[in-house]
C-alpha positions as CSV (number, residue, x, y, z in Angstrom):
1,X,-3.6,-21.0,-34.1
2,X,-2.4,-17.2,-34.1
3,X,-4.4,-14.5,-35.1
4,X,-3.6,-12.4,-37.7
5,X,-2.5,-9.5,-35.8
6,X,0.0,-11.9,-33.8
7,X,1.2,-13.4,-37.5
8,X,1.7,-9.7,-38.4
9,X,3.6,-8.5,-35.5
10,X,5.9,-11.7,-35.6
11,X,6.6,-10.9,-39.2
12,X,7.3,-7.6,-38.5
13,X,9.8,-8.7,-35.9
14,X,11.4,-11.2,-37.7
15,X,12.3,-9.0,-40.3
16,X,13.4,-6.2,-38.6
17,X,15.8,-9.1,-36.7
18,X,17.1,-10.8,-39.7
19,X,17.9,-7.1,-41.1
20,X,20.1,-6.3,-38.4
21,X,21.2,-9.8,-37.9
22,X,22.6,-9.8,-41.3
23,X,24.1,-6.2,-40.7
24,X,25.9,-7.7,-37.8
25,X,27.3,-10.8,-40.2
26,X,28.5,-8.1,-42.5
27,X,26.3,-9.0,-45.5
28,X,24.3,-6.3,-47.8
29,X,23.1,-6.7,-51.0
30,X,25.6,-5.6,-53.8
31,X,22.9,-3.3,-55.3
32,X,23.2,-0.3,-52.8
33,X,19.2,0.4,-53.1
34,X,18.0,-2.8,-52.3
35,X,20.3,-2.2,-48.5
36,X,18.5,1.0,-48.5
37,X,15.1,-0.4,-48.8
38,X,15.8,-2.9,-46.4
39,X,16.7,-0.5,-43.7
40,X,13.4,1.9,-44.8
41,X,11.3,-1.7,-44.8
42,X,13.1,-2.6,-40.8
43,X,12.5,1.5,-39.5
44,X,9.2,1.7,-40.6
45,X,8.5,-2.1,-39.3
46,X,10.2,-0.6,-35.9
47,X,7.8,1.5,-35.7
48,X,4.8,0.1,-37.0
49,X,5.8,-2.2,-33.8
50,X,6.0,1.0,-31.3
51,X,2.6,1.9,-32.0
52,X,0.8,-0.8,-29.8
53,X,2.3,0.9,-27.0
54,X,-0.4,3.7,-27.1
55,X,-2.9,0.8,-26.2
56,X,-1.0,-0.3,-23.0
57,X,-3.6,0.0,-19.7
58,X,-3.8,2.6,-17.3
59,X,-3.8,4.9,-20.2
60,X,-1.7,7.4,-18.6
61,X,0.9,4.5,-18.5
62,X,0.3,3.9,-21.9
63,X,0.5,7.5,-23.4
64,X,4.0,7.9,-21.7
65,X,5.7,4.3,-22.9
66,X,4.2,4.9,-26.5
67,X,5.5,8.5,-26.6
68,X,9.1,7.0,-25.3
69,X,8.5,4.6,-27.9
70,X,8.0,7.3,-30.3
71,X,10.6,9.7,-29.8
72,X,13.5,6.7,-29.6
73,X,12.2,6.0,-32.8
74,X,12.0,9.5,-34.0
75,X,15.6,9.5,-33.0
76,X,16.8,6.0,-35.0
77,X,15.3,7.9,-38.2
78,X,17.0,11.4,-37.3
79,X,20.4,9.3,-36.7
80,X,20.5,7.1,-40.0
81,X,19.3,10.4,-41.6
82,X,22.0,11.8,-40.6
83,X,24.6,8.3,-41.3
84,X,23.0,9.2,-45.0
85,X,24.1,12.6,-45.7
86,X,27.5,12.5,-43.8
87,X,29.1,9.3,-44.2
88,X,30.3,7.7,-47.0
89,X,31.3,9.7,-49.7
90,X,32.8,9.2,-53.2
91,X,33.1,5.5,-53.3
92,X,35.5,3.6,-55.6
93,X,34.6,-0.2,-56.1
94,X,37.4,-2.2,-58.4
95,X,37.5,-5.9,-58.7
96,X,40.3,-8.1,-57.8
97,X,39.6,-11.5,-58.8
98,X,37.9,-14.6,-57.8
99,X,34.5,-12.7,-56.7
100,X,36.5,-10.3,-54.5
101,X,35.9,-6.4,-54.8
102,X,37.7,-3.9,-52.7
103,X,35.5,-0.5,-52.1
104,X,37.5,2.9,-50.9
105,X,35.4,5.6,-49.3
106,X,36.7,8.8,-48.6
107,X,34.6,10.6,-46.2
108,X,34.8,13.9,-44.4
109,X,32.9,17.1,-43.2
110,X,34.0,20.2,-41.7
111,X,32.4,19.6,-38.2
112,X,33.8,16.1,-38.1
113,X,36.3,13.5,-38.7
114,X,37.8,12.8,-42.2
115,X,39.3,10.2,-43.4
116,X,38.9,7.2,-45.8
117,X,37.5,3.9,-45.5
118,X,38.7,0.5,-47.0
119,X,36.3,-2.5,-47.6
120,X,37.3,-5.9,-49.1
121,X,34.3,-8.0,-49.4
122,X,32.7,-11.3,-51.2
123,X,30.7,-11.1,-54.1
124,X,27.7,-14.2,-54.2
125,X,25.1,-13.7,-57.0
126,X,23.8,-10.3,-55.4
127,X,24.5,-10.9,-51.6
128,X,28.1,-9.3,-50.4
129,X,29.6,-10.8,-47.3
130,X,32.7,-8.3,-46.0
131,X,35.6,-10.0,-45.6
132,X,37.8,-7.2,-43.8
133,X,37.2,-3.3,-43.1
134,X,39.9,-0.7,-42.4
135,X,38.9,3.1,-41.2
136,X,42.1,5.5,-41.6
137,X,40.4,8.8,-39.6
138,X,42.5,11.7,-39.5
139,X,40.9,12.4,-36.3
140,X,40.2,9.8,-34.0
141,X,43.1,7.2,-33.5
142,X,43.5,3.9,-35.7
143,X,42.9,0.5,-34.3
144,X,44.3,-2.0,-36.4
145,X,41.4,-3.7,-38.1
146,X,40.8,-7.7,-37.1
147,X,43.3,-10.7,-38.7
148,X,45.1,-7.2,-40.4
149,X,47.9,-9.1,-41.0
150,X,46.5,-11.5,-42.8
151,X,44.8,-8.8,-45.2
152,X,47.5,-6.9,-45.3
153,X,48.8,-8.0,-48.8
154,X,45.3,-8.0,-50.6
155,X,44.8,-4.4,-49.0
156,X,47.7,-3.1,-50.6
157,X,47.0,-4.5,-53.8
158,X,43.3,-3.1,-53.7
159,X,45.1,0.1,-52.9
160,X,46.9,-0.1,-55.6
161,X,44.1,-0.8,-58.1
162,X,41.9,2.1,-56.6
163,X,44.9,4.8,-57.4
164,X,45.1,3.5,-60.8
165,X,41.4,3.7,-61.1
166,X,41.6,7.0,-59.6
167,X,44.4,8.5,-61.9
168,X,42.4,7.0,-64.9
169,X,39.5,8.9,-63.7
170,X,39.8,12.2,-65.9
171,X,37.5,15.9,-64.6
172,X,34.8,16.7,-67.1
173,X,36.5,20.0,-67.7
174,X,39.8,18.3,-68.9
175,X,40.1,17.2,-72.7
């Protein structure tokens, strides 16, 4: 039988694992807050884990892996702080059929790349699973995206769909 403390520390691990695990497999939820909760719920499981390290003995060993523990994560929530308020901006979802939705994020900063970024994905209940992913970066170079040429077709058409969207879109200060 575990003890509670071994239950909680297994739950915390498994869930910060099946967070990323599904990150890996390309599924998110289709409501954006409920991916953002997830990842608060994983980084804060992350480091509700770290915090055992403090108790490690000698202590002296134990006060410098729980402050490495610490500042690596102190620097996972400084870099998806960061993710957060440079990535991703002005996203366009349309539909294209059959549970299929193509996303286009343009994306840019003056210190950085700029670019846009094109995501066909499944639609099941709430759960999207992406299908294929395209980055076009004005900076870096381009690598063709995997099976591209099978996607190729069913980007253009999303492509399509977004510019309409897009020229249907009118500016508040417009009548």
């Amino acid at each position: 039988m575990l003890s509670a403390t071994k239950r909680r520390k297994l739950t915390l691990i498994g869930y910060v694992l099946s967070v990323a695990l599904a990150a890996y497999a390309g599924l998110s939820f289709s409501a954006h807050l409920l991916n953002v909760a997830a990842t608060l719920g994983a980084v804060l499981s992350l480091g509700l884990l770290a915090l055992p390290a403090f108790d490690i003995r000698p202590k002296f060993v134990g006060i410098v892996v729980g402050c490495c523990a610490f500042f690596l994560w102190l620097l996972l929530i400084l870099t998806l702080g960061s993710v957060a308020l440079f990535e991703g901006n002005s996203a366009l979802t349309v539909a294209l059929g059959d549970g299929q939705y193509c996303e286009e994020s343009i994306y840019g900063f003056v210190a950085g790349d700029s670019g846009e970024e094109l995501t066909i994905y499944q639609r099941y209940l709430f759960v999207d699973r992406q299908l294929y992913r395209q980055r076009n970066s004005q900076f870096s170079p381009n690598p063709e995206a995997k099976n591209a040429a099978r996607w190729r077709a069913v980007a253009a058409h999303c492509q399509k769909k977004i510019n309409q969207t897009r020229g249907q879109i009118r500016h508040p200060d417009t009548n």
